[in-house]
N, C-alpha and C positions, 0 to 999 in steps of 0.2 A: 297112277301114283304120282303124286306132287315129287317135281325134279329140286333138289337144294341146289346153291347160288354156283356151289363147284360144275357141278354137271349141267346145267346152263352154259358158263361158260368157257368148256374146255371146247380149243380150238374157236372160239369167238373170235369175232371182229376187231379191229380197231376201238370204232365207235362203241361196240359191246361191252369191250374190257373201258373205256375211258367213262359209259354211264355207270358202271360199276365202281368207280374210282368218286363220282361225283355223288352217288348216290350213298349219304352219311348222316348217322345219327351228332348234332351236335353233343348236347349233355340232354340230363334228367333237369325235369321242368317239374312238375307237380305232380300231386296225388290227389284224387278223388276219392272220399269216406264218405259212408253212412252212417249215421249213429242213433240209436235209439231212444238215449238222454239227449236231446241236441244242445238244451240250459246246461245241465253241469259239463260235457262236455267242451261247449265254449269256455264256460267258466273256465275249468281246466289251462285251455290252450290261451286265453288271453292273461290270466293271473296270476297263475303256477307257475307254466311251462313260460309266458310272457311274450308271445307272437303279438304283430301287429294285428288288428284286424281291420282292414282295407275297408271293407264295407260288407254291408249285409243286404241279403234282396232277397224279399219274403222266409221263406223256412232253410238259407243258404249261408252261408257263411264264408270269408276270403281272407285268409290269413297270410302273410310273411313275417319271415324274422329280420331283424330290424337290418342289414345288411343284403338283403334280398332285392334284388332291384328289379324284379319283374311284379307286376299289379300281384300276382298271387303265389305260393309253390303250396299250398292246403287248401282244399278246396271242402268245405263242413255242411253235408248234407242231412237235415231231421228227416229221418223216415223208425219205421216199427222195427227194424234188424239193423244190426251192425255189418258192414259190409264194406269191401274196398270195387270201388264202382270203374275208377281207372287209373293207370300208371302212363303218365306223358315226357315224352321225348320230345327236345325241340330239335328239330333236324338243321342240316347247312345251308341252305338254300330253298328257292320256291320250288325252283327246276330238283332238288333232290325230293322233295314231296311227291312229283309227278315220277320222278322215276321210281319211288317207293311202289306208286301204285302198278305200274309196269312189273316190276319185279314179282308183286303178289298175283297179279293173273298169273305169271308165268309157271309160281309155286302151288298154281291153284289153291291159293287161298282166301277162303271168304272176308271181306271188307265193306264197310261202308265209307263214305263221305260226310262230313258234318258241317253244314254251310256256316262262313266266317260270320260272327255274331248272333249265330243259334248259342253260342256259348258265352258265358261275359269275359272281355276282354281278350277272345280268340279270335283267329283268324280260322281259314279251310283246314280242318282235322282230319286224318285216315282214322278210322275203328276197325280195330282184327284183333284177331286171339292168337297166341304162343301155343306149342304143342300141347300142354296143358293146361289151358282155359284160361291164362293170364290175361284181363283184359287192356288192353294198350295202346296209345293213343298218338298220335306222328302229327306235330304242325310246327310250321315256319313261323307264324306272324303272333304278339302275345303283346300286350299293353303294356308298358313300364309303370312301375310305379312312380307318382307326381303327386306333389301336395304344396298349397302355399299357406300350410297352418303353421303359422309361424313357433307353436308348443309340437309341432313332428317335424317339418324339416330341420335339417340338418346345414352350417354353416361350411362343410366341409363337402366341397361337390363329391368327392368319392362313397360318401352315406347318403343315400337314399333315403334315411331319415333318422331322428337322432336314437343315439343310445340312450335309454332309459332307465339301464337293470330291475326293471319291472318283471318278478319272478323270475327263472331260471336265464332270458334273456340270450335265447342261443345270437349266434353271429348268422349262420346261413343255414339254407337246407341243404343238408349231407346225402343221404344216400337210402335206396328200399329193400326189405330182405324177402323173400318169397319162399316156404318150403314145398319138393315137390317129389314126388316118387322116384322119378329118374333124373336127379341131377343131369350125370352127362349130355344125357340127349339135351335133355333142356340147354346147355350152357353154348352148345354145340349150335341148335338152332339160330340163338341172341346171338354169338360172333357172326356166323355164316350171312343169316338176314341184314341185321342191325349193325352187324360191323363193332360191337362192342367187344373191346379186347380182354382176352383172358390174363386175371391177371395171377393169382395163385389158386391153389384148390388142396384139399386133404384127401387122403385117400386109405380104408382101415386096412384090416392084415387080409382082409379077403378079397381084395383092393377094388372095391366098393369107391367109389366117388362119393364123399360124404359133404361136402362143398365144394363150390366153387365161387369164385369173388372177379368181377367185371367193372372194368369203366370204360367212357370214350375220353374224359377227361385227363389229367395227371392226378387224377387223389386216388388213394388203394383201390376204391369200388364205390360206386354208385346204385349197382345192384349186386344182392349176394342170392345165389341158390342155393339151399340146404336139404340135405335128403329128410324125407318127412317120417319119421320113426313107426308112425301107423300106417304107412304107406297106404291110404287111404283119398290119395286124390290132393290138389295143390291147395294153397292157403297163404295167404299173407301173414305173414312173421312181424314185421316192423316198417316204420319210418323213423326218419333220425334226422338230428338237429344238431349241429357244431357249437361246441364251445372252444372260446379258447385258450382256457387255463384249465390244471388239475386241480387248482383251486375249487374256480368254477365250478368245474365237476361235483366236488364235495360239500361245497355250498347247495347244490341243487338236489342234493340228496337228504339234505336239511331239510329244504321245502318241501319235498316230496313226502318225507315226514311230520312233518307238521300241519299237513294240510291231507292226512290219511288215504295219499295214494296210496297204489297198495307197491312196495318196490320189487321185484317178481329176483333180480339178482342184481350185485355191483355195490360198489364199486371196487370194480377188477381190469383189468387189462389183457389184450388181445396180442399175442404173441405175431400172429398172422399179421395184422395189420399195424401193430404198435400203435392202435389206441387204447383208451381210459374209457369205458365204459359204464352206462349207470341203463337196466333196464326198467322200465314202468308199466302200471296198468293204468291205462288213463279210465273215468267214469263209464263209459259205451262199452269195454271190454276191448280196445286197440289196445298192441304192445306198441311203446314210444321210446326209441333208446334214445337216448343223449351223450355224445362223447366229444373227446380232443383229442390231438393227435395224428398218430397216422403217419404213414412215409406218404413220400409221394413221389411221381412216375413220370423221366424223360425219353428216357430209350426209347426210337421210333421203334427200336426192334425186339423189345422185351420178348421173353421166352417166362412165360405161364412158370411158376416156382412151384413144386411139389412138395406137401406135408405130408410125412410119411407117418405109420401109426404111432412108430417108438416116438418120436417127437410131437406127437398130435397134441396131447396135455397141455405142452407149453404154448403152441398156438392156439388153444380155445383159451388157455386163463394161466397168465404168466404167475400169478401170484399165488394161484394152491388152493384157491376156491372153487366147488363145485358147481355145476348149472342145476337147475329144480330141473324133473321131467319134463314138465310143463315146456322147457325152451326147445324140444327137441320135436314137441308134440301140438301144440296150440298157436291156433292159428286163425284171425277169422278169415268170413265166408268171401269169396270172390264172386262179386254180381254179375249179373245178366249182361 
């Protein structure tokens, strides 16, 4: 039976508990989709939704939003199904990538290696799965984004490149939601492994863990796990994009009608996290939320906040509107 990181290293070494110490997930870096439409899809995300697109190579696609300063954080794959292919973390160092892979022998867990420039603008990748088939991606080294087109760069070194307001126009990439049959375990693994800290979670009267919400960063969460209502196996729930007005928000809700997304819920607000919320269906069948908001997190020593049921209401939807089934239930398919 695979040992988790606590029983490893109780009664460890020095050096045991200091690679333990070194070995850290920075932040969330990008996502990997498939999409079925890959034309309206792009459409989609460079017109509507208004991401950069960095470049394109053969049936691929490389999106950021216009404050993103790495070469990519969406990566847009044409293939026959709709699919989320992988979930990347850029971890602290080179030396914490190599203790990553140390770590996983030791939890017996299966991994690959993906040599640096097998992928565009990556360096050496880990590939392994989460208790539930999450597939997830560990690398240190990632291209900046760099342009000397004088209609993209930006005159203000902190922009990466210029604002546009070309379609909805988020500011950065925010954060992934995953649904999966057993939260806990699952959220339990991510701190334990990855070191991603717990940051609130609900819990119903039967006291069921019905979320939980994680960052390694200071924003609410970067990853959210949600129990999956068909308990039927995990699924990607969403990616998300920051704006930063409530304005914004409602403007984007305009386009999203007007250009016959389909808007699945929103605009409502999350008690949990205090943000503004707007769900979508983008063309391929991904959900895409876009929000602003949010607290955010210094405490080195936070202690995980608990939503109890009587209170639950108010943290899924401060404002008195309902979710469709569908938010509780749908999900696309996690690839190979």
């Amino acid at each position: 039976m695979a040992k988790t990181t606590d029983e490893i290293y109780t009664g460890a070494s020095a050096q045991e508990r200091l690679e333990s110490y070194l070995r850290a997930v920075a932040h969330l870096g990008h996502v990997e989709i498939s999409v079925n439409n890959f034309d309206k899809s792009l459409w989609f995300y460079t017109e509507v939704l208004g991401l950069a697109l960095t470049e394109t190579d053969g049936d691929t696609a490389y999106l950021r939003a216009w404050q993103d300063f790495d070469h990519h954080t969406l990566v847009l794959r044409a293939s026959d199904k709709s699919e989320v292919n992988r979930m990347a973390w850029r971890v602290s160092s080179d030396e914490s990538l190599k203790l990553f892979e140390k770590q996983l022998k030791l939890m017996n867990i299966d991994y690959t290696w993906v040599e640096g420039g097998t992928k565009k603008a990556l360096g050496d990748a880990l590939h392994f799965k989460s208790p539930s088939g999450l597939p997830i991606e560990l690398y240190w080294e990632k291209e900046k984004f760099v342009t000397d087109d004088p209609q993209v760069k930006s005159k203000l070194p902190s922009h990466p490149s210029k604002y546009t307001a070309k379609g909805v126009a988020p500011r950065r990439f925010d954060h992934v939601n995953i649904i999966v049959d057993d939260v806990k375990k699952e959220q339990e693994w991510w701190t334990d492994l990855l070191g991603i800290h717990h940051r609130y979670y609900i819990q119903n009267k039967e006291n069921e863990r019905l979320g939980s919400w994680l960052s390694r960063t200071n924003i609410a969460h970067e990853v959210a796990l949600m129990r999956n209502a068909n308990q039927n196996g995990a699924a990607f729930h969403h990616l998300a994009y920051f704006l930063d007005t409530g304005d914004e928000l409602l403007r984007a809700a305009n386009l999203m009608a007007e250009n016959d997304i389909k808007i699945e819920w929103g605009p409502g607000k999350h008690g949990t996290s205090g943000a503004q919320f707007l769900y979508v269906f983008e063309p391929s069948g991904h959900r895409i939320e876009i929000w602003t908001g949010g607290f955010l997190i210094f405490s080195p020593d936070w202690e995980p906040i608990e939503w109890v049921s009587e209170v639950g209401q108010l943290g899924l939807e401060m404002w008195g509107s309902t979710p469709p089934e569908s938010y509780f239930t749908y999900g696309t398919k996690l690839g190979e």
